[in-house]
C-alpha positions in Angstrom: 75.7 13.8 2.1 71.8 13.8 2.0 70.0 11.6 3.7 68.2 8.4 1.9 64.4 9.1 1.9 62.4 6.6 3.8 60.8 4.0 2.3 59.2 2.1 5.5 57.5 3.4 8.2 56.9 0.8 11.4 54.3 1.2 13.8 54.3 -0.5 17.1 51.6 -0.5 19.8 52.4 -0.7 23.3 51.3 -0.8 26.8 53.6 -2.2 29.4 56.1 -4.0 27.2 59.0 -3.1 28.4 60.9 -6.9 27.7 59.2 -7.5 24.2 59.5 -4.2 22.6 63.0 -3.7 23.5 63.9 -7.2 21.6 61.8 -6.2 18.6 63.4 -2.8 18.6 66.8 -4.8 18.7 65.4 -6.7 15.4 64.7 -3.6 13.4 67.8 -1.8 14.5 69.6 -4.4 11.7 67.1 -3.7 9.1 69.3 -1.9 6.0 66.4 -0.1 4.5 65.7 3.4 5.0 63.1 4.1 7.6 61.4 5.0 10.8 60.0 3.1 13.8 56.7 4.9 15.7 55.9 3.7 19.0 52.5 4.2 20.0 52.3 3.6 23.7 49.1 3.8 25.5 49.7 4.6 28.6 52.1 2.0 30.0 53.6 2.0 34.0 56.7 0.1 33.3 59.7 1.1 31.7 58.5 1.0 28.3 58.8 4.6 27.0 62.4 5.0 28.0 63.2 1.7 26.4 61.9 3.2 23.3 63.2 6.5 24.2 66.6 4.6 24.5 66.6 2.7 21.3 66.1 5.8 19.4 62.8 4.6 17.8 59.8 7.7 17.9 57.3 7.7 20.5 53.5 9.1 20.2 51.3 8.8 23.1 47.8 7.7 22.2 44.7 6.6 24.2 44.2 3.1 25.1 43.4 0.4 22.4 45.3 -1.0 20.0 42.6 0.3 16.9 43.2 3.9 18.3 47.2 3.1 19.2 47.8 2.2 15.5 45.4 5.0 13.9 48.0 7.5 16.1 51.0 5.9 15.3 49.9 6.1 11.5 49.6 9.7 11.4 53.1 10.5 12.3 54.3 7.8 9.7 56.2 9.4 6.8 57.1 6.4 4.3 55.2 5.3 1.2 55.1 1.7 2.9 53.5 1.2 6.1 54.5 -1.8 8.6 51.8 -2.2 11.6 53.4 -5.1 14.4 52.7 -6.1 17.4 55.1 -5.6 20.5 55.6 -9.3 20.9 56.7 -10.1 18.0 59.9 -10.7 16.8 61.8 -10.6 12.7 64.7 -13.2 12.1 67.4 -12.6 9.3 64.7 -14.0 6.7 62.2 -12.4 7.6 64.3 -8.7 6.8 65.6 -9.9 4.2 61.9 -9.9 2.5 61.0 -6.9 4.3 64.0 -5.2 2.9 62.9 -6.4 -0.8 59.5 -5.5 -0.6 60.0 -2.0 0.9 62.0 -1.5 -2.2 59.7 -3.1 -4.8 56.7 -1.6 -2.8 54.5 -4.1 -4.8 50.3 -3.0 -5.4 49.2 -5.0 -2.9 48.6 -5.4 1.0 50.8 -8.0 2.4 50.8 -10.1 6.1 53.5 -12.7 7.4 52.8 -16.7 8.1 52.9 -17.2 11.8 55.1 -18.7 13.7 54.5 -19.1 17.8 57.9 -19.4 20.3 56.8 -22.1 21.9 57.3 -26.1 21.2 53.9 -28.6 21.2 51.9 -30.0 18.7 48.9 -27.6 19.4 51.0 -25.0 18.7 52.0 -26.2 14.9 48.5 -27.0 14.7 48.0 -23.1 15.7 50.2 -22.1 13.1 48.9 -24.5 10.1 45.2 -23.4 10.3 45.9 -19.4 10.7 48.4 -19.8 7.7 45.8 -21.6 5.2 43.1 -19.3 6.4 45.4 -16.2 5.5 46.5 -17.9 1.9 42.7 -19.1 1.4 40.8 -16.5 3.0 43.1 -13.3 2.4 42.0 -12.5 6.2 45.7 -12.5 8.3 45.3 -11.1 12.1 47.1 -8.4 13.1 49.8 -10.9 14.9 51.1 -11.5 11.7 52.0 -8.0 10.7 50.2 -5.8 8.0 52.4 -4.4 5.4 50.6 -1.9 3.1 51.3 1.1 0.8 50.1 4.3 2.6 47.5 5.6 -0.1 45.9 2.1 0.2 45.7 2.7 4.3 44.6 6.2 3.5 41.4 4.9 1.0 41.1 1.9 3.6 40.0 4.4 5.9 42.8 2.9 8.3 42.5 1.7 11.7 38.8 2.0 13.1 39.0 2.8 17.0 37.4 -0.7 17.6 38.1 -2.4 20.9 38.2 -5.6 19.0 39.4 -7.0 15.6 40.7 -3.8 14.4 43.1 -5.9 12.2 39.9 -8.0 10.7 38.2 -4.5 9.6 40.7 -3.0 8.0 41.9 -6.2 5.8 38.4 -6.4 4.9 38.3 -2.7 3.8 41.6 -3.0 2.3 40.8 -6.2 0.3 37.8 -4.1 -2.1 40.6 -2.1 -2.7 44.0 -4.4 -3.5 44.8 -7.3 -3.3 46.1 -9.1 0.2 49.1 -11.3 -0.1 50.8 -14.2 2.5 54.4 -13.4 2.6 57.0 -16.6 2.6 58.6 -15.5 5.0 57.4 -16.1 9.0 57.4 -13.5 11.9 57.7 -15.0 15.4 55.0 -14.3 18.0 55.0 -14.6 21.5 53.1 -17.5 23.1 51.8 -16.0 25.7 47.6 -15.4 24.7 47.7 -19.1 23.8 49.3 -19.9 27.5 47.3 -17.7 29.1 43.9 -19.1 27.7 44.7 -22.6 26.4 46.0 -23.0 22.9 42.1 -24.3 22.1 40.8 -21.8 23.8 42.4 -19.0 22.5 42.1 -20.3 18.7 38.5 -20.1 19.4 38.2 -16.3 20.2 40.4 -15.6 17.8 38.3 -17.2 14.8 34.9 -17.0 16.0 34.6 -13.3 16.3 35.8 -13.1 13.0 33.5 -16.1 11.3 30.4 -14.7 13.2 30.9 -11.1 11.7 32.0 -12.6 8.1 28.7 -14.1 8.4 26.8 -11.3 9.0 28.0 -9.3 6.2 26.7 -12.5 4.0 23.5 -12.1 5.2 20.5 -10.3 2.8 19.2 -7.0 4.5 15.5 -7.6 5.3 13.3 -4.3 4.9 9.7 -5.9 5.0 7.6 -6.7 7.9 8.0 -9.6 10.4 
């Protein structure tokens, strides 16, 4: 009997997540839909490449960086629908479920999940309200919420820059004078652990300032005359 082609390709970076990729790799292990799953590791010490070894998924080694990671993992992808997730994040029965429909449909568009964090508190919902109406509003998700996009669109895009920082914000910008970029109803889960780490405040502040400063800067007229 021949083999279903693939229709999604899933690219995971890692380095030293040897706990969270092993419960995401558990996630897509019940997805129905045809695919792969690419693990681009950058060089972990833990036990992360024989938990991906063990779960079957594909491992590529890559330098270090998540821009460079994802830019590897791409290459070896073989779908016409490309899925870029962090490690840390994890894909209930919903989310799947839309997953599994839009691999199918493979709609013209670029397309992120709403966030959701693992972890209780106020601050956190707070968190999750302000990145989800700047994705809807803005068309500007993170890379935390998962990037689903057609593979000739990545291609144009010029895919993932090797950028040490807001990778994610590049591309959705390049992607976005291309296609369209949609919010998703469905949620992926995301590790609290930045926003422990830093502070919830904190963190919420290098996440969007980075981005507003350099949004900013692209609004700005070019000056060619004299001072």
């Amino acid at each position: 009997m021949a083999e279903h082609p693939l229709l999604l390709s899933i690219v995971v970076p890692t380095l030293n997540e040897e706990a969270n990729v092993a419960l995401l790799l558990g996630d897509l292990e019940r997805l129905a839909t045809p695919h792969q799953v690419i693990v681009a590791d950058g060089g972990s010490t833990d036990l992360t490449v024989d938990v991906v070894r063990a779960a079957g998924a594909e491992l590529v080694m890559s330098g270090r960086g998540r821009g460079i990671q994802l830019r590897t993992g791409a290459a070896a992808a073989r779908a016409p629908l490309l899925l870029f997730i962090h490690a840390d994040t994890r894909l209930d029965a919903a989310a799947l479920a839309v997953l599994e429909e839009v691999a199918v449909a493979r709609p013209p568009c670029a397309m992120a999940f709403r966030l959701r964090i693992d972890a209780d508190g106020l601050s956190y919902r707070l968190i999750e309200w302000g990145t989800n109406l700047r994705s809807r509003l803005l068309t500007l998700p993170y890379g935390d919420q998962g990037l689903v996009v057609r593979r000739e669109d990545y291609v144009r895009a010029g895919g993932y820059l090797p950028l040490p920082l807001m990778e994610d914000v590049a591309l959705v910008r390049a992607l976005r004078r291309i296609t369209h970029v949609h919010l998703l109803d469905a949620a992926i889960e995301v590790s609290a652990r930045r926003w422990q780490a830093d502070g919830p405040l904190r963190r919420m502040l290098k996440n969007w300032v980075p981005a507003a400063r350099r949004m900013l800067l692209q609004q700005l007229p070019i000056d060619g005359g004299d001072s």
